[in-house]
N, C-alpha and C positions, 0 to 999 in steps of 0.2 A: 504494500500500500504506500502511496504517495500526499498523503493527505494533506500533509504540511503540518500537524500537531504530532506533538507526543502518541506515539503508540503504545498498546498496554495487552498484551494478550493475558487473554481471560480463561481460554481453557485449552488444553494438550490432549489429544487421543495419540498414543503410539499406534500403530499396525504396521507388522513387518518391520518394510526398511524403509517407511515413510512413517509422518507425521502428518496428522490431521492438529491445526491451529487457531483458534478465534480471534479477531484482535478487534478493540474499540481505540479511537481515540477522542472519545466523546462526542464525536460528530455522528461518524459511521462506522460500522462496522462488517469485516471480513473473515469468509471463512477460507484457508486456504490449507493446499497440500504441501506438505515440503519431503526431501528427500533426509535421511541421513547427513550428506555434507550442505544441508541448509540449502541445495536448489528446489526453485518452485516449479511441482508439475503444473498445479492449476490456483487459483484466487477466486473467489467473485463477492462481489459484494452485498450483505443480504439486506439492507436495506437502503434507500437513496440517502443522501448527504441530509442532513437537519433532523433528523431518528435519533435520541440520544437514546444511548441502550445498549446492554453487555448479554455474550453468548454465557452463560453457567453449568453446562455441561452439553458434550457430544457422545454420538455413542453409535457404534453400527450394528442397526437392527440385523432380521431376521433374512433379511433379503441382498445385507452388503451392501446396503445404502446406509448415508450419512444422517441421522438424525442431531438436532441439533435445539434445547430449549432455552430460553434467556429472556429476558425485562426490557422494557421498551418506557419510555417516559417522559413527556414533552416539556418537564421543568427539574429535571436530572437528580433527580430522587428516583429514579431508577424500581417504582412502586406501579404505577398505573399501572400496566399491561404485562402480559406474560403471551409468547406464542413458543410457537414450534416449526420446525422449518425441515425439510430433508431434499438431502443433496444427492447425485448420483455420485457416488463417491470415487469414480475410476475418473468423469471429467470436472465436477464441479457445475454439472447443472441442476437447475432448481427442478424439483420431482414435486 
């Protein structure tokens, strides 16, 4: 991510020889794949820029998809909303 704020990952899944990563920096937030030596397979962003809101845990369902829960919150108390989100987890698109 290129946001131009501080970046803050919020949650790690190991699998294999990659990593699955969430990262806010209080604007928006990304979920992305990385490799062992820290190259990125895939990124995407799970929701548009002004969404203040952290990922709080990942997890790969039953299918090998990327599930993903976390707080969403338009005055950053991080309280209002809660979703859920899943990813395809070999490219990073939204399922």
């Amino acid at each position: 991510p290129d946001g131009g704020l501080p970046e803050e990952v919020t949650a790690v899944l190991p699998d294999g020889d990659r990593f699955f990563l969430s990262l806010s920096d209080g604007n928006r937030i990304w979920i992305m794949s990385v490799r062992e030596d820290g190259s990125v397979l895939w990124q995407t962003e799970v929701f548009p820029a002004g969404n203040v809101g952290l990922i709080t845990e990942m997890m790969l369902d039953d299918e090998g998809q990327l599930a993903a829960i976390g707080r969403t919150s338009l005055n950053r108390d991080f309280g209002d909303h809660s979703f859920m989100v899943r990813f395809n987890a070999d490219t990073g698109d939204l399922i």
